[in-house]
N, C-alpha and C positions, 0 to 999 in steps of 0.2 A: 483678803484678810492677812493681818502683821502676821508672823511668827509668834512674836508677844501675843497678841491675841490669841493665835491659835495655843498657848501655852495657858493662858489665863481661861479661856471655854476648856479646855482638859481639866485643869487641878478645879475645877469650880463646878463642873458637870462631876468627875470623880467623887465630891465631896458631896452631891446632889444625890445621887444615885445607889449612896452607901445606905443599906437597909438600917434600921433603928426601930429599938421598940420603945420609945419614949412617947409619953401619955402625950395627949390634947392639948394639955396648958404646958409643957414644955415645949412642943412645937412652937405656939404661941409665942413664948419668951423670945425661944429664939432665931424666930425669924421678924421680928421687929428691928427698929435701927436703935433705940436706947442703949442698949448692949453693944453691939457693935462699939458706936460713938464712944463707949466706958471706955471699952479697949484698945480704942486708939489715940488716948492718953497716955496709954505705955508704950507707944510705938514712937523712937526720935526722929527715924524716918518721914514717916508720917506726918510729924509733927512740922517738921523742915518743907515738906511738900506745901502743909497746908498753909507755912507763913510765908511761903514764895507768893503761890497764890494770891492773897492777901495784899501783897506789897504788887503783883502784878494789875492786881481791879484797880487797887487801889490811884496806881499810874498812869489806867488807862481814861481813869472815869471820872478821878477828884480833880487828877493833872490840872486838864484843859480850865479848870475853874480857878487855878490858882496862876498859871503861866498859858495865856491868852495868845494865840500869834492866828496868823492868814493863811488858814489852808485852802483856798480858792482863788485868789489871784496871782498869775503866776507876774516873779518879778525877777526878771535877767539880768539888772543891773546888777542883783546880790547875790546873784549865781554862785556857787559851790564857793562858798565862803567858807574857810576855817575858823573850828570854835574859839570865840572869842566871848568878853561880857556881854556881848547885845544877843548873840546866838551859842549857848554853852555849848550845843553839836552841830553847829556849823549851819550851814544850806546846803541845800539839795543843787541838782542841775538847774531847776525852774524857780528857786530863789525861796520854793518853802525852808521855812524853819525844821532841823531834821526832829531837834527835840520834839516841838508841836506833832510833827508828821508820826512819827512815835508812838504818842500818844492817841492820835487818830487811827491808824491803822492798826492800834492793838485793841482798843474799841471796837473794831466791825467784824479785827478777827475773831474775839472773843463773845461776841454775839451771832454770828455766826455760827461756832463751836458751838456753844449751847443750843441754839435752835435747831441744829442737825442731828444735833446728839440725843434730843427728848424726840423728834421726830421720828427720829432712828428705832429709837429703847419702846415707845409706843406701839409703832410698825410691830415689832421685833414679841414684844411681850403680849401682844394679843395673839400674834400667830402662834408662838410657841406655849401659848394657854391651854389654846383651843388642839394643836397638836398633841398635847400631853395627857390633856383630859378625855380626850377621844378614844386615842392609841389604835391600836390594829390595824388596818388597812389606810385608816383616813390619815395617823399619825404617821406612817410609811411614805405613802405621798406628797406628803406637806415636808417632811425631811428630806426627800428625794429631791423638789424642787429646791429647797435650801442649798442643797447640795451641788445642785445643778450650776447657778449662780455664785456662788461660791470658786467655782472656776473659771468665770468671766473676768479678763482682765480691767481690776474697777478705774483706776484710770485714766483707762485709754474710751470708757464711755463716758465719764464726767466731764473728760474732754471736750468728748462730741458733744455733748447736751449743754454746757457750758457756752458754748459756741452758739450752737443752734440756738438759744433762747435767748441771749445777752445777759450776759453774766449780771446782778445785780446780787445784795447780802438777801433777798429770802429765796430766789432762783434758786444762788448756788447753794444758800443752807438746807432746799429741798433733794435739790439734784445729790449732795454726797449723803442727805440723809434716809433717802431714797433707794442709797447701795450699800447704807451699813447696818442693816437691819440683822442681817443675818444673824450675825454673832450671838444677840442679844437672843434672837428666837430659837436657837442650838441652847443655851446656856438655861433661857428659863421655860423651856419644853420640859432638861432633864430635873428639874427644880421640883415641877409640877408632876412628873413620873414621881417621884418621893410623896409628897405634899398629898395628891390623890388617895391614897390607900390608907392615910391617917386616919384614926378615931372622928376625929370634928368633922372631918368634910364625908367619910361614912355617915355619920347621924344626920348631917344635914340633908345627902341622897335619901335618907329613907324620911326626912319632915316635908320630900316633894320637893325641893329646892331646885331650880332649873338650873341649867348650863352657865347661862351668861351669871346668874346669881353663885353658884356656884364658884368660875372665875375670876366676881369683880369683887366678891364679901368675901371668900375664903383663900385663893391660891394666889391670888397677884399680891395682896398685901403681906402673906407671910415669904414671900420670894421677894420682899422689897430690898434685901440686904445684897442680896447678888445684883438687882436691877443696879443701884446705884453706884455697884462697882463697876457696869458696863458702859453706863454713864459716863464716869470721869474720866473712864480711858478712851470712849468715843469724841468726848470733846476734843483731849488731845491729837486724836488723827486727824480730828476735820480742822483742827488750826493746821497740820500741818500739810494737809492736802491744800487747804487755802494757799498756803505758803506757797507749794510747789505750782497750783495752778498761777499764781500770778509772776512766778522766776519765769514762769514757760512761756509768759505774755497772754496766759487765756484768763488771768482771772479779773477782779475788778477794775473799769474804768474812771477815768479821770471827773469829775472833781473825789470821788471816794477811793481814799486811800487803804491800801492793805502793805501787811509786812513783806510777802513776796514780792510786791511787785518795785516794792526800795531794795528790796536783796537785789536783785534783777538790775536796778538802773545805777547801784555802786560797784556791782561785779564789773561790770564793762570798765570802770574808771579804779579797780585799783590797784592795776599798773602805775596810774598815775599819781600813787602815793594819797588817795581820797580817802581816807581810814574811816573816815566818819561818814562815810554812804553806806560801808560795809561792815564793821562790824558793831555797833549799836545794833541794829535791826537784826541782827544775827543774835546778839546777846539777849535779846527779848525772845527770837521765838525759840529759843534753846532754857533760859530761865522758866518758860512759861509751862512747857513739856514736861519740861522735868520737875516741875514743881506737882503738875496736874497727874505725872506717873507714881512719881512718889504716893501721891496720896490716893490712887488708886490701888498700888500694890499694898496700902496700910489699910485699906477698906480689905482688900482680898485676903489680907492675914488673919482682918478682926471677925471676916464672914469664918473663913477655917480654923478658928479657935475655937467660934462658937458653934460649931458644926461638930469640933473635936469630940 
């Protein structure tokens, strides 16, 4: 786990765990996302994040529909071409278009992200439901183990499993989502420690309401406000663990394209003054972060104001 994250489960668990005596339908309010959403209309931060975002789908996804090139035939003769009219960022070594390539690779990275990242908050939100609403000895355990893996260097096993399965975009979207569970089940265990002791989910205990109903109608949907802020900061790691898995040579292969693995094949060549292998792809997965942090630290503002 980042430092950021470990910074972002403290100030979020802190805010979880603060006792309140606010009725039933304030609870309600404000653990919903409506509110939230209000308040990060006042945040410019936020706002900057979410229209990077915006301008990042929108390049990965609309792109290809408007500026069409060959990402599967490789052509030597047009090797590392400088940008010119026919290719605005040049060619790559194997003659793709770097633009197209761009576009490709921020596609798979960013489905990727997302599919690790709901994997992940899924994994993460059931266990830390069911740990919170338990509590005592079973709640102890189930953190213990958190805690345990929490210490595993993640990776240097993503690696391994990376490897061992052959890397493909739902593999690797399982394999990182597979080891970023934790954060999410630390954050909304202490969610549900608060949420638990409330008037609503009291009354519902005593109309006979079981466990998992309990869980899936009362405490996962009012902790939705935290969930989503672990979400878009999840995304962000798993693009850029993509990233790093493919600089290192272990992440996706050829014909699908990913951002680390052009970081990777421009770093070798930019001695040789290749600009356009290196930093294009660098500006995307540094725009793409920082747009997705931003508007994760403006979801974390809008969850601790209204927590205020």
């Amino acid at each position: 786990m980042t430092s950021r994250q470990t910074d972002t489960a403290g100030a979020l668990e802190a805010g979880a765990t603060a006792p309140s005596a606010a009725d039933p339908a304030d609870v309600r309010e404000r653990f919903t996302l409506k509110p939230v959403l209000r308040a990060l209309r006042h945040h410019p931060l936020g706002l900057v994040g979410g229209l990077l975002l915006i301008l990042v789908v929108g390049f990965c996804f609309l792109g290809p529909l408007l500026y069409q090139t060959n990402q599967t035939d490789v052509d030597l003769v047009n090797a590392a071409l400088p940008p010119s009219t026919e290719h605005p960022l040049g060619t790559d070594l194997n003659g793709f278009d770097v633009l197209g390539r761009l576009m490709a690779g921020g596609r798979v990275s960013l489905q990727i992200g997302l599919l690790a990242a709901l994997f992940a908050t899924t994994i993460g939100t059931v266990y830390g439901a069911v740990a919170g609403l338990a509590g005592g000895i079973v709640d102890g355990f189930l953190m213990r183990v958190v805690d345990t893996l929490l210490s595993v260097p993640f990776l240097f096993f993503v690696l391994i499993l990376s490897v061992r399965f052959h890397a493909n975009a739902v593999s690797l979207s399982l394999v990182i989502g597979g080891f970023s569970w934790l954060v999410s089940a630390r954050l909304v265990r202490g969610e549900v420690l608060t949420l638990r002791v409330r008037e609503f989910v009291l009354a519902a205990r005593v109309m006979g309401a079981s466990r998992p109903r309990l869980i899936l109608t009362h405490l996962i949907p009012n902790a939705l406000s935290v969930i989503i802020v672990v979400i878009t900061f999840q995304v962000a790691d798993a693009i850029l663990v993509v990233a790093a898995l493919g600089f290192l040579g272990f992440g996706l292969t050829y014909p699908t394209a990913d951002w680390g693995s052009q970081l990777a094949n421009g770093a070798t060549f930019i001695s040789a003054d290749y600009w356009w292998l290196v930093y294009p792809v660098g500006i995307c997965v540094i725009v793409t972060v920082l747009g997705l942090n931003l508007l994760a630290d403006a979801f974390r503002d809008a969850v601790g104001h209204r927590a205020g």
